[in-house]
Each structure stands twice: as structure tokens, then as C-alpha cells.
N, C-alpha and C positions, 0 to 999 in steps of 0.2 A: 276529605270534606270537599265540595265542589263550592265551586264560586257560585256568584249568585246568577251568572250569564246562564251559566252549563246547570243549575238548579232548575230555571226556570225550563230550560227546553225537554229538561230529563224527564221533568213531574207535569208533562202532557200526556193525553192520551193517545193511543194510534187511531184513524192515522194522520190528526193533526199535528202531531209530536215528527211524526217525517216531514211534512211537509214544512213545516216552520225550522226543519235541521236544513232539509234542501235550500230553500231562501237564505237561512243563513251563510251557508258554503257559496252561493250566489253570491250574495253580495260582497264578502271578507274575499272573495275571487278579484275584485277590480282593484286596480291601484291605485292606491290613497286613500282609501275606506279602512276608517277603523273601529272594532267592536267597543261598546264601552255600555255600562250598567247606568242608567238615568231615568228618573221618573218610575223606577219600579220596571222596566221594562229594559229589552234589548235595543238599543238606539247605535246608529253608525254615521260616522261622521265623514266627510269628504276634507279632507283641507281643512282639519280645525274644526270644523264647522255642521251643526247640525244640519245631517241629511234625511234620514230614515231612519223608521223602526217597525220591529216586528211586534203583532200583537194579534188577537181572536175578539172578533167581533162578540159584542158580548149576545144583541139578540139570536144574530144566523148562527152564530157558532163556528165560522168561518174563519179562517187567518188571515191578516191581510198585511200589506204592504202602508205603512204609512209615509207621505210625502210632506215633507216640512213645508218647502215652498209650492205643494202641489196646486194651491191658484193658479201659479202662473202657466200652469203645463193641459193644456187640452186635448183630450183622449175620452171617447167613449165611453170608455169601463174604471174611468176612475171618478168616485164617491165624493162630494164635498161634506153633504149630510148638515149636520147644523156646526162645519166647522168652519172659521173664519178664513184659516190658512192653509189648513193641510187638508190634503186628498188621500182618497184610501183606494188600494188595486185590491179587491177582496180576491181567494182566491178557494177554488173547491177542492177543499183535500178528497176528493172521491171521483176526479176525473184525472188526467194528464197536466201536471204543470206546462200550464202556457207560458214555457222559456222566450220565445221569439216577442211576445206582446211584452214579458216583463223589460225585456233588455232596451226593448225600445222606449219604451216610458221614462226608464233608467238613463237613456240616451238621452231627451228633453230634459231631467230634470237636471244630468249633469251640462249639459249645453245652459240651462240657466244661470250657471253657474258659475260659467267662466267670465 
């Protein structure tokens, strides 16, 4: 029986099911990030502390990257939408993940942080 992290990413379709496995192995890659089940969703934490989570847009149908404190972080391509705190990095499971933009955005949020 799978947990409900490894449920949720199993019972995607391709090929938004890779690309929400590749962000995952992203982010669980850094140190001090930890996976955890919250709100129905895959949420990861930095130092205790809510950082990110993974989820699919529900109108685009795109996966995106959410930023807890992504107000504070200014970038182009990241979403406010009608949210008060977090920003969203969508991202298009039918081209090349843009590793360099994510890591960078990654870089500000965890630079918020300290």
C-alpha cells in the first residue's frame, strides 16, 4: 500500500506524473527540505518550516511549484493570481524543465529565509 505522498504522484497522468516525480527529486535534493503530506497535497518544509508544494493548476492543467512566502520574492514567471502570500512557478510538462530558472527562484526563496 503506498502512502499518500507516493499515491498522489503514482495516480497522475504522463506526462505531468514525470514531471511533478522530477520537482519532487529537486527539491528532496537540497538540504534541509523535508517531504511531508499537508493540506491534501505534497508540501516540503525548509527548517521546520513551511516552504513549498507541489500541485496542477487546476484551469491550465499545468504543475506548478508553490511558494509559501513567494510575495517576498520577485521573478517574472512567478504567479501571484488572487493569492495573498504565495506565488506559483507553473511549469509546462511538454517542454524541457527549466532547472536553471527553478533553482534560482529556489535560491530567493531560500535567501528569504535565513
Amino acid at each position: 500500500m503506498l502512502n499518500p505522498l507516493d499515491q498522489y504522484f503514482e495516480q497522475k497522468n504522463e506526462p505531468v506524473k514525470s514531471c511533478l516525480q522530477y520537482l519532487r527529486s529537486l527539491l528532496t535534493g537540497y538540504t534541509g527540505i523535508t517531504e511531508h503530506w499537508k493540506y491534501g497535497m505534497p508540501f516540503y518544509y525548509h527548517k521546520g518550516k513551511m516552504f513549498c508544494y507541489l500541485w496542477v493548476h487546476k484551469k491550465l492543467h499545468q504543475p506548478y511549484i508553490g511558494l509559501v512566502d513567494g510575495k517576498h520574492i520577485e521573478h517574472e514567471d512567478l504567479l501571484q493570481e488572487k493569492r495573498a502570500r504565495m506565488k506559483i512557478l507553473l511549469i509546462n510538462q511538454l517542454e524541457d524543465i527549466p532547472k536553471a530558472k527553478i533553482e534560482s527562484i529556489l535560491a530567493q526563496a531560500f535567501a528569504f529565509r535565513k
